[in-house]
MINU-424943 format. One record per residue: residue in three letters; chain; residue number from 1; x, y, z of N, C-alpha, C in turn. Coordinates in Angstrom, 2 decimals. Example, Ala and Ser with C-alpha at 12.3 -4.5 7.8 and 13.67 -1.06 7.14 Angstrom:
BEGIN
    aa   ch     i        nu        nv        nw       cau       cav       caw        cu        cv        cw
   ALA    A     1     13.19     -5.69      7.80     12.30     -4.50      7.80     13.20     -3.30      7.80
   SER    A     2     12.85     -2.25      7.08     13.67     -1.06      7.14     12.90      0.03      7.87
END
This chain:
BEGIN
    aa   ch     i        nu        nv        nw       cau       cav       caw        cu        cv        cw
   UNK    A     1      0.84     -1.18      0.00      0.00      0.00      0.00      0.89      1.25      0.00
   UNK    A     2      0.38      2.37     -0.80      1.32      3.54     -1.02      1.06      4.33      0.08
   UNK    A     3      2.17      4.99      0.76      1.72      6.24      1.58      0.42      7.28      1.21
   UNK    A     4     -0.16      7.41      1.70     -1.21      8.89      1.94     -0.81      9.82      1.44
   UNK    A     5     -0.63     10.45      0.39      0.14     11.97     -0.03     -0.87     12.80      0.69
   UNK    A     6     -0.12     13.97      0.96     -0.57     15.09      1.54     -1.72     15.72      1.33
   UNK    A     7     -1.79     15.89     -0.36     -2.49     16.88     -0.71     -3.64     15.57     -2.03
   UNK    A     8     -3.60     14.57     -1.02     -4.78     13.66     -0.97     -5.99     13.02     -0.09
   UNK    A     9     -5.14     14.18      1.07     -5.84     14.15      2.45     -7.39     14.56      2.89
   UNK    A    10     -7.48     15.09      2.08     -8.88     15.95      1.97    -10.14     14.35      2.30
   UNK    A    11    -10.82     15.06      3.70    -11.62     14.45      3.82    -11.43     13.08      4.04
   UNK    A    12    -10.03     12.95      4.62     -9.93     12.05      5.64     -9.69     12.26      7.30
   UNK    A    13     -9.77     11.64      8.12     -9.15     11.85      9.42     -8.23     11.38      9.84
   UNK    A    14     -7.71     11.55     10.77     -6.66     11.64     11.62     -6.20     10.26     11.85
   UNK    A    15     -7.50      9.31     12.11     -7.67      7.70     11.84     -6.87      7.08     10.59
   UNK    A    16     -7.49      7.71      9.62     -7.48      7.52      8.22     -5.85      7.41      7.94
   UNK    A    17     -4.98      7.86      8.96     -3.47      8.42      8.28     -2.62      7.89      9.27
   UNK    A    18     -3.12      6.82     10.53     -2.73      6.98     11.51     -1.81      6.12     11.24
   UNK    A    19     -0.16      6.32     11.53      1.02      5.31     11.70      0.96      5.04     13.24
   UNK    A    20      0.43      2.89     12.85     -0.21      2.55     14.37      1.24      1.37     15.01
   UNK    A    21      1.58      1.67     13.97      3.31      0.69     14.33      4.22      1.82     14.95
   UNK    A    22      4.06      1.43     16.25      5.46      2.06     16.97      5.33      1.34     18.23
   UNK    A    23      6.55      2.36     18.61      6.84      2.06     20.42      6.74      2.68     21.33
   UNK    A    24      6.30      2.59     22.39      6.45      4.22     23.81      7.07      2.80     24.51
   UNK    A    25      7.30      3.86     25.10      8.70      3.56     26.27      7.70      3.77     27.75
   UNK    A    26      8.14      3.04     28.71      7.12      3.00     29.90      7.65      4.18     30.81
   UNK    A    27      6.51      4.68     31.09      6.47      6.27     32.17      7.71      6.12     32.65
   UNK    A    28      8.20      5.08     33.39      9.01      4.98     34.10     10.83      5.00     34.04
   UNK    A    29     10.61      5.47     32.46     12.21      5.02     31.83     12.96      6.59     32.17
   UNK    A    30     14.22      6.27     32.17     15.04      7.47     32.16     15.40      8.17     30.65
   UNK    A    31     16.32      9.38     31.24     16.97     10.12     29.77     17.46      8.74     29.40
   UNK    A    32     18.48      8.13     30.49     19.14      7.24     29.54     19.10      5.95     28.64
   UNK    A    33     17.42      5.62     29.65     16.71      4.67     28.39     16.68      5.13     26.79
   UNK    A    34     16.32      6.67     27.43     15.64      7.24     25.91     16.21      7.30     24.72
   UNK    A    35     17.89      7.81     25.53     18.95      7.59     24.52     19.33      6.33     23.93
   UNK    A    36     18.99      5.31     24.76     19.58      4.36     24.20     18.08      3.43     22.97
   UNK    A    37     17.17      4.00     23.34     16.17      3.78     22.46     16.38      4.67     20.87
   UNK    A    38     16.44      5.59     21.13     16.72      6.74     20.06     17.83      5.56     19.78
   UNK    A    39     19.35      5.73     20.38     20.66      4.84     19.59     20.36      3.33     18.86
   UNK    A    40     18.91      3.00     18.68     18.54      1.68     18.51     18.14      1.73     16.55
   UNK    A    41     17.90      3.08     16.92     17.70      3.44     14.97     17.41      5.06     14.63
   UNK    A    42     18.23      5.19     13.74     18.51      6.62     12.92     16.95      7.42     12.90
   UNK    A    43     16.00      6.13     12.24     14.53      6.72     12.37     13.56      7.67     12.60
   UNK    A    44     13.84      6.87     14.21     13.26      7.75     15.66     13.60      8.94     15.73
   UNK    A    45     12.83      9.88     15.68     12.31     11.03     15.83     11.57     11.53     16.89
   UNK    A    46     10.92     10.85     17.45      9.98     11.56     18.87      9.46     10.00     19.71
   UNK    A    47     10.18     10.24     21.25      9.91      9.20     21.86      8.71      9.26     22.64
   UNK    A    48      7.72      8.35     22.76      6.63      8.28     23.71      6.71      7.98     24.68
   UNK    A    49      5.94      8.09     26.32      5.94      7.71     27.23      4.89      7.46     27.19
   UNK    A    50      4.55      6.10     27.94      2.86      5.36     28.41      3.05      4.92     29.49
   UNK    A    51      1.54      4.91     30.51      1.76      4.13     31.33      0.73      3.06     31.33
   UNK    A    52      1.06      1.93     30.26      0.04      0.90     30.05     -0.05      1.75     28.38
   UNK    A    53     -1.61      1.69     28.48     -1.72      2.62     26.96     -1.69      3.95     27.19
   UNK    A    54     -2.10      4.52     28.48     -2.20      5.93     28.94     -0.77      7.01     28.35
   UNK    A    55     -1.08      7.74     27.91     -0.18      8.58     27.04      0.28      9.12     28.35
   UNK    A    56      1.42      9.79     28.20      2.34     10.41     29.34      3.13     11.51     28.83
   UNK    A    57      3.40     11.31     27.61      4.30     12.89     27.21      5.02     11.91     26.13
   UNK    A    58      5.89     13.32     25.16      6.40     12.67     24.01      8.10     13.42     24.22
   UNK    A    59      8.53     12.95     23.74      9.81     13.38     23.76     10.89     13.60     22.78
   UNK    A    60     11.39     14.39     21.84     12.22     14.93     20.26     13.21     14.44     20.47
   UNK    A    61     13.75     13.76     19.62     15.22     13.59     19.74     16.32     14.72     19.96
   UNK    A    62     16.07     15.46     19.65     16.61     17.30     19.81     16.57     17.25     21.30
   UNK    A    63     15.91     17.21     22.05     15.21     17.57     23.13     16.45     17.04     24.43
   UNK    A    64     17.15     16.03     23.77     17.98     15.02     24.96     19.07     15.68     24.56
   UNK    A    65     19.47     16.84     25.69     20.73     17.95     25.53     21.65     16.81     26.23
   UNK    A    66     23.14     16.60     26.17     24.33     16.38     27.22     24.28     16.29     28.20
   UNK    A    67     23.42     17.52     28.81     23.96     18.01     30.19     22.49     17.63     30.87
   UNK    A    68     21.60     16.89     30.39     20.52     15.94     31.24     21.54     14.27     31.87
   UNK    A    69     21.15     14.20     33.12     21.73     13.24     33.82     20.69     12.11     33.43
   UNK    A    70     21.68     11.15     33.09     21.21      9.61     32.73     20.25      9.24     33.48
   UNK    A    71     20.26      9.46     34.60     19.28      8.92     36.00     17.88      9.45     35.67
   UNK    A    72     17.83     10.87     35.52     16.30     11.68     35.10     15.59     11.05     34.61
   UNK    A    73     14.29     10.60     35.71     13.59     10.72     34.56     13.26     11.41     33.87
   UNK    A    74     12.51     10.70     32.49     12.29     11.16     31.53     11.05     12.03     31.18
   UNK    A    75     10.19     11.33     32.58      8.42     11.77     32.24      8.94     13.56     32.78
   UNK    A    76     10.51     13.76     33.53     10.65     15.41     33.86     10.55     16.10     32.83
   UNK    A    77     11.23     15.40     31.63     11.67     16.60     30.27     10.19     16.12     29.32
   UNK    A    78      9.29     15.56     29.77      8.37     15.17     28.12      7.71     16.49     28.12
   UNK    A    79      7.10     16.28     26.74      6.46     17.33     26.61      4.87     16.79     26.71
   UNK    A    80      3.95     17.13     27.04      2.45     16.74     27.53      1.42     17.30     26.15
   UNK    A    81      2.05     18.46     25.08      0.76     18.04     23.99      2.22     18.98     22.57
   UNK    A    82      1.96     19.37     21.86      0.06     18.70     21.28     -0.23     17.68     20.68
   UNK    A    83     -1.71     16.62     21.05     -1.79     15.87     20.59     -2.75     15.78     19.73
   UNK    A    84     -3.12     15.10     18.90     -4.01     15.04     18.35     -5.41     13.76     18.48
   UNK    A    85     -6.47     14.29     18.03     -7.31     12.72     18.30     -7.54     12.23     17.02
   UNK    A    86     -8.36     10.61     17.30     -8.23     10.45     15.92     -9.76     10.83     15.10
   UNK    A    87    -10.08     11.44     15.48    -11.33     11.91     15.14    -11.29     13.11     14.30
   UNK    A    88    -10.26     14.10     14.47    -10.43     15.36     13.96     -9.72     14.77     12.76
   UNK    A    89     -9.75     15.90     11.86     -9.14     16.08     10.18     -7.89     15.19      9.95
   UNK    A    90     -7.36     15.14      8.75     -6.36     14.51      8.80     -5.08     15.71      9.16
   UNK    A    91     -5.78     16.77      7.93     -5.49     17.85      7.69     -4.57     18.75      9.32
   UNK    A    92     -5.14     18.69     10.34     -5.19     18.83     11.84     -3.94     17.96     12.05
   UNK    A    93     -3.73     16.94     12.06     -2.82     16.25     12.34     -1.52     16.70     11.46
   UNK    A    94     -1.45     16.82     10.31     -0.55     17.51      9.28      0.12     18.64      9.84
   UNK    A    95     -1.00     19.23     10.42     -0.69     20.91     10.85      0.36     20.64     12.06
   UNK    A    96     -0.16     19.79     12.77      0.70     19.69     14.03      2.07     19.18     13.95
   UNK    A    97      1.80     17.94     12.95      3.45     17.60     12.76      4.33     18.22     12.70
   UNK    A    98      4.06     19.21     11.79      4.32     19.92     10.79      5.23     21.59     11.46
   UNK    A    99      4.84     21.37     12.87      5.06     22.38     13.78      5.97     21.91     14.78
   UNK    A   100      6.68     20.78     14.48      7.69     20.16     15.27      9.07     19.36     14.46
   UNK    A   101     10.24     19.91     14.84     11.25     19.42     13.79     11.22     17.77     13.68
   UNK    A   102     10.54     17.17     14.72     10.53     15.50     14.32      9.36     15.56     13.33
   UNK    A   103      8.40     16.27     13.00      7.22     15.86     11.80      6.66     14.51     12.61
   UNK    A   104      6.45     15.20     13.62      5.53     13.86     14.59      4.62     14.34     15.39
   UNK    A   105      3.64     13.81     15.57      2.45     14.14     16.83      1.64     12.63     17.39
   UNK    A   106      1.66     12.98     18.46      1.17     11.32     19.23     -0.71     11.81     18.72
   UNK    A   107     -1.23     10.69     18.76     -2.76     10.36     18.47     -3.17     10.14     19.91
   UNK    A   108     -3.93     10.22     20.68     -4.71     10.23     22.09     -6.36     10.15     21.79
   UNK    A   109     -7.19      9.13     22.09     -8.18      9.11     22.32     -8.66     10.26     23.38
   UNK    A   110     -9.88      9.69     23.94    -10.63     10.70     24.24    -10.21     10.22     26.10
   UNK    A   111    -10.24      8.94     26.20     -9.62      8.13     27.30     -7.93      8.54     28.03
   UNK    A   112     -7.60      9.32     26.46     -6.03      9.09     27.04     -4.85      8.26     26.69
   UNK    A   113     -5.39      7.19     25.62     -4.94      6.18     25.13     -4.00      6.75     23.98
   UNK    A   114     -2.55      6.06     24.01     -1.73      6.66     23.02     -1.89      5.12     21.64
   UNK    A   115     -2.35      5.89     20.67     -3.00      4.82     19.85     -1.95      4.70     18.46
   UNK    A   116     -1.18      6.15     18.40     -0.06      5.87     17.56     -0.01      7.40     17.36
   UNK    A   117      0.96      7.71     15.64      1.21      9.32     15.66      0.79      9.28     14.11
   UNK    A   118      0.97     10.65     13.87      0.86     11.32     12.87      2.24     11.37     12.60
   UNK    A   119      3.03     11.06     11.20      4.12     11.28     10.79      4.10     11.31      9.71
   UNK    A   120      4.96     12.90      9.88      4.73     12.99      7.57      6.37     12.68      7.04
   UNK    A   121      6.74     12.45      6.17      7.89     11.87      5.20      8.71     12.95      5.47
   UNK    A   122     10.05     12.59      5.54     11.22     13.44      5.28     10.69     15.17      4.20
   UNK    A   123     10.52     13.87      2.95     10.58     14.95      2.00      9.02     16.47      1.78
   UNK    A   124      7.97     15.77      2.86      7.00     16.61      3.12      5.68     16.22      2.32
   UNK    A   125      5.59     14.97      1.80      5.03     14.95      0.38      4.39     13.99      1.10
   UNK    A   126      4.23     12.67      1.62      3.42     12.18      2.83      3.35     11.53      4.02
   UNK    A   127      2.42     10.95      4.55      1.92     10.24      5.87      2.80      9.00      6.00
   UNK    A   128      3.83      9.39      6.97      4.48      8.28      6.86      3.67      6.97      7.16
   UNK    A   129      3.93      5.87      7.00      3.26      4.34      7.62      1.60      4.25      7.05
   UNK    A   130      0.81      5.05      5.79     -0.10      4.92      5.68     -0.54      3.78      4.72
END
């Protein structure tokens, strides 16, 4: 199946585009899990925290400066939005990526549930994993 192009999005949702293959990392992990998750593949772009499915914060690869101690946790540095649901536009989800140098946004039900992200292609053209 071909990726989702962008500007084929029209009048789909957020569902519709959702890259549901990934990983979060449990609430409980440190910077230095994170790093060593990030060091696991070039890829990764924005790490998740869950606790169970419960979303917890996301985290940029940018984001893990040097001078954070290995021990930290991680749920200190996440960031808590923006997320998107999978209900709204696809278009919505685009926007948000789109506003973060990883081109990532976590998906969150209405529960809280981290159900996967929005990720658009390197080259801007589409939905990654669609």
């Amino acid at each position: 199946m071909a990726p989702t192009r962008l500007d084929e999005a029209s009048g789909l949702t957020v569902a519709d585009v959702l890259h549901a293959k990934f990983s979060a990392l449990p609430g409980s992990a440190t910077v230095g899990d994170v790093r060593e998750w990030f060091a696991a593949s070039d890829s990764r772009r924005m790490a998740f925290l869950a606790d169970g499915e419960r979303y917890m914060g996301s985290i940029p690869r940018d984001a893990l400066g040097d001078d954070l101690a290995a021990a930290l946790p991680a749920a200190e540095i996440a960031l808590d939005g923006p997320t998107v649901a999978p209900d709204e536009p696809a278009s919505r989800g685009e926007e948000l990526a789109l506003q973060t140098d990883a081109r990532r946004v976590p998906v969150v039900d209405r529960d809280g549930r981290l159900l996967g992200t929005v990720a658009v292609t390197a080259d801007l053209q589409s939905f990654c994993g669609t």
